[in-house]
N, CA, C and O of each residue as an XYZ file, in Angstrom:
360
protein
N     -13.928     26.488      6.359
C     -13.747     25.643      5.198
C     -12.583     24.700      5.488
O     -11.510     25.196      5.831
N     -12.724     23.285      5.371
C     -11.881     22.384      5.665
C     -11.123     22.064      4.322
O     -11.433     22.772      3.364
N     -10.028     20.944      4.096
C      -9.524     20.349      2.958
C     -10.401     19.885      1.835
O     -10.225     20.021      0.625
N     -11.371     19.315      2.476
C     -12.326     18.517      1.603
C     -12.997     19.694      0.428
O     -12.944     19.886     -0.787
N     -13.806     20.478      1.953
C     -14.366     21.240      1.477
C     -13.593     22.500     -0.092
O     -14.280     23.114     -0.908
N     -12.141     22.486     -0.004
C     -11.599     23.062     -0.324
C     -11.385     22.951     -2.178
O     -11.431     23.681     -3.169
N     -11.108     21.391     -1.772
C     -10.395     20.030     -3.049
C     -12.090     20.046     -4.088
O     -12.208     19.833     -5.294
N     -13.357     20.426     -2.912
C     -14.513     20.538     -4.251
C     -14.793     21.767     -4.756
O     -15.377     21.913     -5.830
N     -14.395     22.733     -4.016
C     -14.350     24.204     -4.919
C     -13.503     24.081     -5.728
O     -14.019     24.400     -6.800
N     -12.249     23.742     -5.913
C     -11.200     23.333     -6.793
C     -11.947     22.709     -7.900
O     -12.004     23.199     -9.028
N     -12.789     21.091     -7.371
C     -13.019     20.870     -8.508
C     -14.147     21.105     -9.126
O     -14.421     20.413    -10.107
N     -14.988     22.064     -8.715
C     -16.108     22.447     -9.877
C     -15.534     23.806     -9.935
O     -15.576     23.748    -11.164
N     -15.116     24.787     -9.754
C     -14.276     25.305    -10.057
C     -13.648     25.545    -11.660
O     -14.021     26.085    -12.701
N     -12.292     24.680    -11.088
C     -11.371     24.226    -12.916
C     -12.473     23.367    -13.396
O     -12.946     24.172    -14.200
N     -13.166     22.417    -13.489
C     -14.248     21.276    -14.042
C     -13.117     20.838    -14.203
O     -12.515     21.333    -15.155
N     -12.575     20.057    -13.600
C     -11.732     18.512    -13.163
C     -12.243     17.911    -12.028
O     -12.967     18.320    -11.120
N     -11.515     16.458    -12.364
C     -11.998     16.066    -10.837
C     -11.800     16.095     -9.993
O     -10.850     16.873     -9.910
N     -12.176     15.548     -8.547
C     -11.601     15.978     -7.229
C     -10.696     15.305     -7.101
O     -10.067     15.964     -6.272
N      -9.775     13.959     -7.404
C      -8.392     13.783     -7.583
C      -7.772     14.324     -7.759
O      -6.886     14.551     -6.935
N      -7.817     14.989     -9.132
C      -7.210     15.520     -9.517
C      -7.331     16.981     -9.135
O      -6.417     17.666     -9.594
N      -8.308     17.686     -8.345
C      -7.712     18.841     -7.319
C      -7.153     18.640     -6.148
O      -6.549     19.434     -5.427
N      -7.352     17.721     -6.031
C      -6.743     17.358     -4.451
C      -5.098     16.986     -4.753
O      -4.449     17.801     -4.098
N      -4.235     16.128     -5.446
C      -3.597     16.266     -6.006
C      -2.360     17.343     -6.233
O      -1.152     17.447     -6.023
N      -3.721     18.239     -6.928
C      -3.003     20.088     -7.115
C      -3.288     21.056     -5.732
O      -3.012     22.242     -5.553
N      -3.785     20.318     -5.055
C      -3.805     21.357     -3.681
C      -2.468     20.867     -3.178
O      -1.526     21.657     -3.115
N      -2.349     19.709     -2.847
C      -1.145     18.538     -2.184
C       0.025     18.834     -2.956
O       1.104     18.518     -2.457
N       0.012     19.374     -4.063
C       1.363     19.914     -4.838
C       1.521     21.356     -4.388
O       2.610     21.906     -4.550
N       0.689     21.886     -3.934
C       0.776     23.540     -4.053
C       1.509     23.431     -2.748
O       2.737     23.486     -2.797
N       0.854     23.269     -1.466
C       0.936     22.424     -0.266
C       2.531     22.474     -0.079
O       3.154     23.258      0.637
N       3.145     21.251     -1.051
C       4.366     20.728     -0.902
C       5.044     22.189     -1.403
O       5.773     22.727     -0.570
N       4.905     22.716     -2.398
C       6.123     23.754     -3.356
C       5.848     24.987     -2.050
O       6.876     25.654     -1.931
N       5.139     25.278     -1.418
C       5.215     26.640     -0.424
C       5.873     25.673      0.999
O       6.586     26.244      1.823
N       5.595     24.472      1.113
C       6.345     23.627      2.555
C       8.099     23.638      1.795
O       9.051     23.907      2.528
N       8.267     23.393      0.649
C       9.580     23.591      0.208
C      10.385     24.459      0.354
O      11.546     24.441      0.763
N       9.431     25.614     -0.162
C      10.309     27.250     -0.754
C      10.530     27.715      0.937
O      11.670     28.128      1.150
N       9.626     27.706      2.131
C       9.929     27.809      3.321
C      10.535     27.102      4.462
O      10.711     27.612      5.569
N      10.959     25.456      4.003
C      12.288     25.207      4.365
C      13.393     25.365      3.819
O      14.207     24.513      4.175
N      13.882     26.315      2.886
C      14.803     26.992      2.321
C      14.954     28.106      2.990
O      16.139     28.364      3.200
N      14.235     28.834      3.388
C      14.456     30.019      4.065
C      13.601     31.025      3.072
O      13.613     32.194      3.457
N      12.984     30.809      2.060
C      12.133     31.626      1.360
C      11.074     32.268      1.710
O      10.575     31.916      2.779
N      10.504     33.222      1.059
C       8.949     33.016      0.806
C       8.622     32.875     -0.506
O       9.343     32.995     -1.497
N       6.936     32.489     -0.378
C       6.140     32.400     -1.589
C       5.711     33.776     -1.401
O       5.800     34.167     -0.237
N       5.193     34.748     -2.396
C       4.192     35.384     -2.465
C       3.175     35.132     -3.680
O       3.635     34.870     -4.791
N       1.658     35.219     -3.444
C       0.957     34.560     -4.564
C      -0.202     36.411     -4.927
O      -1.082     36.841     -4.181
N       0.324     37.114     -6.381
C       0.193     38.207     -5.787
C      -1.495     38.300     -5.709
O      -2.421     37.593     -6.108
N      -1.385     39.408     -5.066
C      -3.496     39.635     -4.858
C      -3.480     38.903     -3.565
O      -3.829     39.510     -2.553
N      -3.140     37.765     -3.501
C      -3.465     36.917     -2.121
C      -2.355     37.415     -0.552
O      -2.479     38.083      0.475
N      -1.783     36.958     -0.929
C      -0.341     36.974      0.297
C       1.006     36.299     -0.288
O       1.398     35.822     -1.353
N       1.496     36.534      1.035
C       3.085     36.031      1.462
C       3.259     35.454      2.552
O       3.052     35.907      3.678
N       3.857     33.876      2.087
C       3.917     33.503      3.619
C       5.040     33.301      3.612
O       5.435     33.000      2.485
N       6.081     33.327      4.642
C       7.585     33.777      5.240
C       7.746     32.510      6.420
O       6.976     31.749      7.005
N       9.384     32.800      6.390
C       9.650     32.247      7.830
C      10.489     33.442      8.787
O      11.553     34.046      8.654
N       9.484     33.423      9.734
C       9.897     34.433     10.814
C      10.716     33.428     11.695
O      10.849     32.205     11.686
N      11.231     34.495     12.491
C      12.017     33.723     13.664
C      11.964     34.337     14.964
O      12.240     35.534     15.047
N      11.573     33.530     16.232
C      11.189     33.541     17.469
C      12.472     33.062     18.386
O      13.060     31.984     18.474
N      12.649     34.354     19.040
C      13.779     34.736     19.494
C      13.763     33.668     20.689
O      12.587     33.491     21.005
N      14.688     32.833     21.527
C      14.870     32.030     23.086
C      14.551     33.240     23.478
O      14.704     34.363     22.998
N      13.886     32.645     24.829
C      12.973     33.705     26.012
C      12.922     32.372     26.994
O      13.033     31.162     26.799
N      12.634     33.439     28.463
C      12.582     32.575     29.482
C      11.072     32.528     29.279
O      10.403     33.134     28.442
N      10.491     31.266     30.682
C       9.370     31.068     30.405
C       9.082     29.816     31.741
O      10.064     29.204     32.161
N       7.865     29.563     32.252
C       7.460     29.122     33.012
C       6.480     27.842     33.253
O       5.350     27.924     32.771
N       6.768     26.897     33.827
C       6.305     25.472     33.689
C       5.171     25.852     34.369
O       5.248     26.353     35.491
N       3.773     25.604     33.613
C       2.650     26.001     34.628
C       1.974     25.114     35.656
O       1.075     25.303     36.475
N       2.797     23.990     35.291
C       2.709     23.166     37.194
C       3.286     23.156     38.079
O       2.768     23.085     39.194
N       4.921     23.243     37.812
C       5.524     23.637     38.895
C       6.058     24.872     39.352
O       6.584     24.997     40.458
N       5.897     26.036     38.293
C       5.921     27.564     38.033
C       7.541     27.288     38.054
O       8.251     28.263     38.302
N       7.949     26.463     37.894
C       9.664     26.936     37.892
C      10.008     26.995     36.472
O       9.557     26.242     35.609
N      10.988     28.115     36.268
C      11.146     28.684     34.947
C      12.127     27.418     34.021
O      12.839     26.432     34.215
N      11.629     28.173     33.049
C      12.457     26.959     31.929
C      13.199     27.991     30.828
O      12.994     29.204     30.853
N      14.058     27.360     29.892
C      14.150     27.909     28.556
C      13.624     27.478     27.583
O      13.509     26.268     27.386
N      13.097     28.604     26.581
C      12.396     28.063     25.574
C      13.295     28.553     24.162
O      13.841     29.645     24.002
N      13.263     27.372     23.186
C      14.454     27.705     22.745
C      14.473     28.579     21.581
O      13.344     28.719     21.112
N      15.186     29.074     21.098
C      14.686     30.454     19.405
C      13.847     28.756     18.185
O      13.817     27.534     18.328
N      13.520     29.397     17.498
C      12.418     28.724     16.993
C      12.318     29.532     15.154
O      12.440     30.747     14.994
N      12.152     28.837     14.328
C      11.373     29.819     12.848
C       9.932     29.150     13.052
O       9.578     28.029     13.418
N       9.220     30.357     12.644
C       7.765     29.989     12.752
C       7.172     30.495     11.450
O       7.640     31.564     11.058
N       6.157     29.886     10.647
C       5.541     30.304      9.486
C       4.590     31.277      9.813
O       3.780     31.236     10.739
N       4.754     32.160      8.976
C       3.966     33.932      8.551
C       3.184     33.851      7.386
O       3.209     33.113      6.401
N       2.620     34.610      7.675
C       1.675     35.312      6.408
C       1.352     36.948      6.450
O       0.909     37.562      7.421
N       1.561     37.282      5.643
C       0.662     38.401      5.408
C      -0.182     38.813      4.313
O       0.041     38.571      3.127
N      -1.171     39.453      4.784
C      -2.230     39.124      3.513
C      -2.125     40.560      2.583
O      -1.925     41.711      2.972
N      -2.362     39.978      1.063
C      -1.745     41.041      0.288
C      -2.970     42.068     -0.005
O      -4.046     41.479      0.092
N      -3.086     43.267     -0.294
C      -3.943     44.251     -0.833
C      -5.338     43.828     -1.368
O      -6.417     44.307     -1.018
N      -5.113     42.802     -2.318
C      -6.891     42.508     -2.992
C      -7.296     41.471     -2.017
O      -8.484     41.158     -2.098
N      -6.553     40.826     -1.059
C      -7.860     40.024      0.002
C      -7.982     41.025      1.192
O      -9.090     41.214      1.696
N      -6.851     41.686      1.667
C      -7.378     42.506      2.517
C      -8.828     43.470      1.868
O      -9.771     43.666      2.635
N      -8.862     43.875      0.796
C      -9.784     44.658      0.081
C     -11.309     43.531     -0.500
O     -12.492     43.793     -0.716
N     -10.612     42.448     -0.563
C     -11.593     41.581     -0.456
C     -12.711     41.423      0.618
O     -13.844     41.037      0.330
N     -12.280     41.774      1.966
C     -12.736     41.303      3.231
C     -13.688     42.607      3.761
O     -14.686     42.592      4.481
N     -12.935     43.809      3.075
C     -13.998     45.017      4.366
C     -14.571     45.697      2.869
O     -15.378     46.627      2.882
């Protein structure tokens, strides 16, 4: 399922239009891109939690010239999925 595809379940869905879900996807979007450059998470309950983890510097290897490099620590976005979609799925 792509964006598009997403913004028309939204809008037959609520029965609004697809502006105006697309809109409220692009707001939702922004408030979880917010709360996780803060250092937060969202959790949305039933669904998940997505977090910012952090990826420790490690050595590591240029795969053309195999000579090693550093790669540097890093935060990377998480999720974990909460109880009713995991229970959703099996």
């Amino acid at each position: 399922m792509n964006k598009t595809e997403i913004i028309d379940h939204i809008a037959g869905s609520a029965d609004i239009s697809k502006a105006a879900a697309g809109r409220a996807l692009e707001a939702t979007v922004a408030a979880i891109k917010t709360a996780m450059r803060k250092g937060g998470s969202v959790t949305l309950v039933g669904f998940g939690t997505f977090y910012v983890g952090k990826r420790a510097a490690r050595a590591g290897r240029n795969p053309r010239t195999g000579a090693a490099i550093k790669i540097k620590a890093a935060k990377v976005p998480k999720f974990r999925a909460g109880k009713a979609l995991k229970d959703a799925l099996n």
